[in-house]
C-alpha positions in Angstrom: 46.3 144.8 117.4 47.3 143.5 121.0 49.5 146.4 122.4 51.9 143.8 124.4 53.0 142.2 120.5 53.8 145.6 119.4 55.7 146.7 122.7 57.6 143.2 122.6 58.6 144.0 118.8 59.7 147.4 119.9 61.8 146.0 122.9 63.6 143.9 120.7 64.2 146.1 118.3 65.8 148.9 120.4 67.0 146.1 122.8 66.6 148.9 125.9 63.3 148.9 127.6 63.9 152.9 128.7 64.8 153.3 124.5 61.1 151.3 124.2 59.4 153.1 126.4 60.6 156.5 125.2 59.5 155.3 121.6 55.9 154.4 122.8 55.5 157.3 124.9 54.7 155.0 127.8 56.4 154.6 131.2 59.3 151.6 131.6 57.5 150.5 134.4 54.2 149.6 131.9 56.7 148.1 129.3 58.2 145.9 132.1 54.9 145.0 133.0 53.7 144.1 129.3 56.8 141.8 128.8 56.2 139.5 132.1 52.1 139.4 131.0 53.8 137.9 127.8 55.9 135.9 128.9 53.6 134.8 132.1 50.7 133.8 129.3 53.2 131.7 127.3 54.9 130.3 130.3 58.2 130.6 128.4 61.3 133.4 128.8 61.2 135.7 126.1 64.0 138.1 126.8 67.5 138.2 128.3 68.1 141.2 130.7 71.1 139.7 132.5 73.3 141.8 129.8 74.0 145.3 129.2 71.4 145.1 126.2 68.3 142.8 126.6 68.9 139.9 124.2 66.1 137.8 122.7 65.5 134.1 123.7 65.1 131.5 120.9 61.4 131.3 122.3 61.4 135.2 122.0 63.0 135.3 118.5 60.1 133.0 117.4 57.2 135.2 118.7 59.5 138.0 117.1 58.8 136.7 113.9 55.3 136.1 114.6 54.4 139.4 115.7 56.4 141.5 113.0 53.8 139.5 110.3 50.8 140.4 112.4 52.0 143.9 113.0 52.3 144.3 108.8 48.8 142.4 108.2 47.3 144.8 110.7 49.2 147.7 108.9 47.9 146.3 105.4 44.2 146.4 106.7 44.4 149.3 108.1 46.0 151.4 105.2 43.7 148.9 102.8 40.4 150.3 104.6 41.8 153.9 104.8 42.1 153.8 100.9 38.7 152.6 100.0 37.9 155.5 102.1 40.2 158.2 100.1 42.6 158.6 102.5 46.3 157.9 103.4 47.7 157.9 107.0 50.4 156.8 109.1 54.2 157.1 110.0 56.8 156.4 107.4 60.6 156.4 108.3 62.9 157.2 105.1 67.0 156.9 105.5 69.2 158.9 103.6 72.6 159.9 102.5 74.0 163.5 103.3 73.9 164.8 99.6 70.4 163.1 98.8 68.9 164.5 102.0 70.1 168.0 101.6 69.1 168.2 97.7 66.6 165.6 97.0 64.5 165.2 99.7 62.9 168.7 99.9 61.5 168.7 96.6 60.6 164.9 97.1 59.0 165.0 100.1 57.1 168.6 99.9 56.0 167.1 96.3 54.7 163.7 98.4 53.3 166.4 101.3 51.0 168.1 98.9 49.2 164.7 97.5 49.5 162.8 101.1 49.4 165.5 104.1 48.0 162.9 106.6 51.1 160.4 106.2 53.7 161.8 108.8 57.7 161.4 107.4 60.3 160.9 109.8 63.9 161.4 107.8 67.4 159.9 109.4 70.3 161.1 107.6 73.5 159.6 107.4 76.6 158.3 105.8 75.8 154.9 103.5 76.9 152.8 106.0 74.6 154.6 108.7 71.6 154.3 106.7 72.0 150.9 105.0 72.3 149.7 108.9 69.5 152.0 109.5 67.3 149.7 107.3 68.5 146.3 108.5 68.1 147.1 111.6 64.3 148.1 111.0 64.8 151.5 111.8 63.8 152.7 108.2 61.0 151.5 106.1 63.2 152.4 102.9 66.4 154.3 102.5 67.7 156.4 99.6 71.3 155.9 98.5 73.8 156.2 95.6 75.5 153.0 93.8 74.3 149.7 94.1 74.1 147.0 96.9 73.8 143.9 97.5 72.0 141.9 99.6 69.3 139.0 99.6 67.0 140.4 101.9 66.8 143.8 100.3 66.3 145.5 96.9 68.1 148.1 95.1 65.7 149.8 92.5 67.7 152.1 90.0 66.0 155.5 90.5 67.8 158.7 89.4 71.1 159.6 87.8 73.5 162.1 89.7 76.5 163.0 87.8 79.5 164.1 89.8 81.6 166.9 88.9 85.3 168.0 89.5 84.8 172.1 91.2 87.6 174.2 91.3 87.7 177.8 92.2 87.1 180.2 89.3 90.3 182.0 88.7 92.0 178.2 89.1 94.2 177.7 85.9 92.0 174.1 85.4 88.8 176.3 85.6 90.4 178.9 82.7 90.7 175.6 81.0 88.1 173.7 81.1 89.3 170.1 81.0 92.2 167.9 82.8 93.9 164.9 82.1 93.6 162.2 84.9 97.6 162.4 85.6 96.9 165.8 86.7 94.4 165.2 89.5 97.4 163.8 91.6 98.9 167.9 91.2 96.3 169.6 93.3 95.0 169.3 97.0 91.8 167.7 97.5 88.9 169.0 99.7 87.0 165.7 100.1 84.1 164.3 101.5 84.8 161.6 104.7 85.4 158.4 104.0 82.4 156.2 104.4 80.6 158.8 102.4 78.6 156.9 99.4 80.6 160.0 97.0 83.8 159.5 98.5 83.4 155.2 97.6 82.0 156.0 94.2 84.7 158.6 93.8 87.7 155.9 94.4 85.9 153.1 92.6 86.2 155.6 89.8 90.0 156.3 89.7 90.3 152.9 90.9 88.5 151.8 87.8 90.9 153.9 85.3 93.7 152.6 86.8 94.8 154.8 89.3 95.6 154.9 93.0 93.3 156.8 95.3 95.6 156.8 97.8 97.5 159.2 96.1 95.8 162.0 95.8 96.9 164.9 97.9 93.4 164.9 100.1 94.0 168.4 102.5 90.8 167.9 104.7 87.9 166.0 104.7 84.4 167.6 105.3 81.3 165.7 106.4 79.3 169.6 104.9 79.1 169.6 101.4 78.6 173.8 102.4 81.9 173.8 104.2 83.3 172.1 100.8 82.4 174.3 98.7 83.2 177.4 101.0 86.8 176.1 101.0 87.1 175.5 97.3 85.4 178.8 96.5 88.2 180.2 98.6 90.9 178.4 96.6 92.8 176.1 99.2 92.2 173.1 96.9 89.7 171.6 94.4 86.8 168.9 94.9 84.3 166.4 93.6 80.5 166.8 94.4 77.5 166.0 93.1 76.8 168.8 90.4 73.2 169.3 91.9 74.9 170.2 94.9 77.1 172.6 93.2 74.4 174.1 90.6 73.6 177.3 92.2 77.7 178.3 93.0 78.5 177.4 89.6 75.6 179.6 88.2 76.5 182.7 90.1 80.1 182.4 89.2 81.6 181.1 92.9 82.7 177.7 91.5 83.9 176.4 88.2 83.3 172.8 86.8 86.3 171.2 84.9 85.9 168.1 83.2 88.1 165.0 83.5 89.5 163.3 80.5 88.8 159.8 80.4 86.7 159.5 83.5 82.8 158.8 83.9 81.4 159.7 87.1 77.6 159.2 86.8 75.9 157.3 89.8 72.7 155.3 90.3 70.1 157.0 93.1 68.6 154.0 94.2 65.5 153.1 96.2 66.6 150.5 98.7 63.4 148.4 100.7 63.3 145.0 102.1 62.3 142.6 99.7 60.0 141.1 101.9 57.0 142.0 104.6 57.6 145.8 102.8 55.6 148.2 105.3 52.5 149.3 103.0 53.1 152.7 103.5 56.8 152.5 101.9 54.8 150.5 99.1 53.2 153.5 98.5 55.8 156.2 98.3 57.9 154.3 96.3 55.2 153.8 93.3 54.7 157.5 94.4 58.8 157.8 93.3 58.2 156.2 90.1 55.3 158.0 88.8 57.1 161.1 90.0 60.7 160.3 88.8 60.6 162.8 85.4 58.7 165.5 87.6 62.0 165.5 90.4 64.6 165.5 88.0 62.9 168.8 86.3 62.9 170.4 89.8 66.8 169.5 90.4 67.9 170.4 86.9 67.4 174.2 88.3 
């Protein structure tokens, strides 16, 4: 594959040629000097550099297009020949919320470590609207998110089920208890994740959904940590809503409490989210990888 394509693809993509030439490990001067070869061979202006970000030209956005299906076909062979003999290689980039990063991933990806150690995972972690931006942007090959999407140019596969649960600290009168009604969530302060948060949406969808007013709740602080969340609750100053894999091991040794609330469903979709075309073959593989594997994750989480 011809080295100036794929540094033109990664020019555009990071719009910076310093950002470019940091992700190629490569000088800027050499990336400067592979754009004007381009553009001196097609005798048209590919890039913009009179702004504070380069911008592509219409010429450019067409060789853009070009390049990223010759960059996939070359990634198809490649992968395609490395199969036939026995092996798997390359660089996949997975996105992913907070909670899925800190509780899924492990076990995912030292589960796809052990039958592919030559395929290098990079992981970016962030709230849902960091990662699904992550993915549009090319950035990630696939992400992993709760609830569904939509979008025409991507796919949202149904994956897992995570089941959120109300915590409370264990000496709480609702924890002695056991179950609420949903009138008396609006009686106790709220330690809640930040808003943006694919939990904290789902979470106000849900009330939302039952007919009540989010914006009611008495939220005390907001925490990006799930740890800090459940330090706080364990500590009493209010109560919370988490995914209950997060919470398994505090509820188990007695730190936290899980009350249940009366007339309210909070189970979520885990989706696997990939572009529904030019997918990179690598992500084609992890995610049939995810499906063959879905039964053997949810044993490991159900700790």
């Amino acid at each position: 594959m011809d080295d100036q394509l794929l540094t033109f693809v990664t020019v555009v993509e990071k719009k910076s040629f310093s950002l470019a030439a940091r992700e190629l490990h490569v000088t800027q001067p050499a990336v400067t000097s592979q754009i004007r070869n381009l553009e001196k061979y097609y005798g048209v202006k590919l890039l913009n550099r009179d702004t504070k970000f380069v911008e592509v030209t219409p010429a450019g956005k067409v060789l853009y297009d070009y390049a990223k299906q010759i960059i996939t076909l070359y990634q198809q062979a490649q992968l395609t020949l490395k199969e036939l003999g026995g092996i798997l290689r390359g660089r996949l980039c997975i996105g992913a919320t907070y909670t899925i990063a800190e509780i899924i991933l492990p076990h995912l990806i030292g589960l796809f470590k052990t039958d592919f150690p030559d395929v290098d995972v990079v992981i970016s972690v962030g709230n849902r609207e960091e990662v699904y931006r992550c993915l549009l942007e090319g950035k990630c090959d696939l992400i992993l998110v709760a609830g569904d999407c939509e979008n025409r140019n991507i796919t949202c596969e149904k994956w897992l089920i995570d089941n959120l649960v109300l915590i409370v600290n264990p000496e709480h009168p609702w924890a002695k208890r056991g179950c609420i009604s949903l009138t008396e969530l609006f009686e106790e302060r709220f330690i809640m994740r930040e808003a943006g948060s694919s939990l904290r949406q789902y979470w106000e969808k849900a009330l939302k959904d039952a007919g009540l007013d989010p914006d009611k709740l008495n939220v005390f602080i907001e925490f990006s940590s799930h740890t800090a969340i459940k330090k706080w609750v364990e500590l009493n100053f209010g109560v919370s809503v988490l995914s209950e894999w997060v919470v398994a091991q505090e509820v188990k040794f007695g730190l936290l409490a899980k009350v249940e609330i009366k007339g309210l469903s909070l189970s979520r979709n885990i989706n696997l989210v990939y572009p529904r075309y030019g997918a990179h073959p690598l992500t084609k593989e992890f995610l049939k990888f995810c499906r063959r594997n879905k039964d053997r994750l949810s044993a490991v989480l159900e700790y």
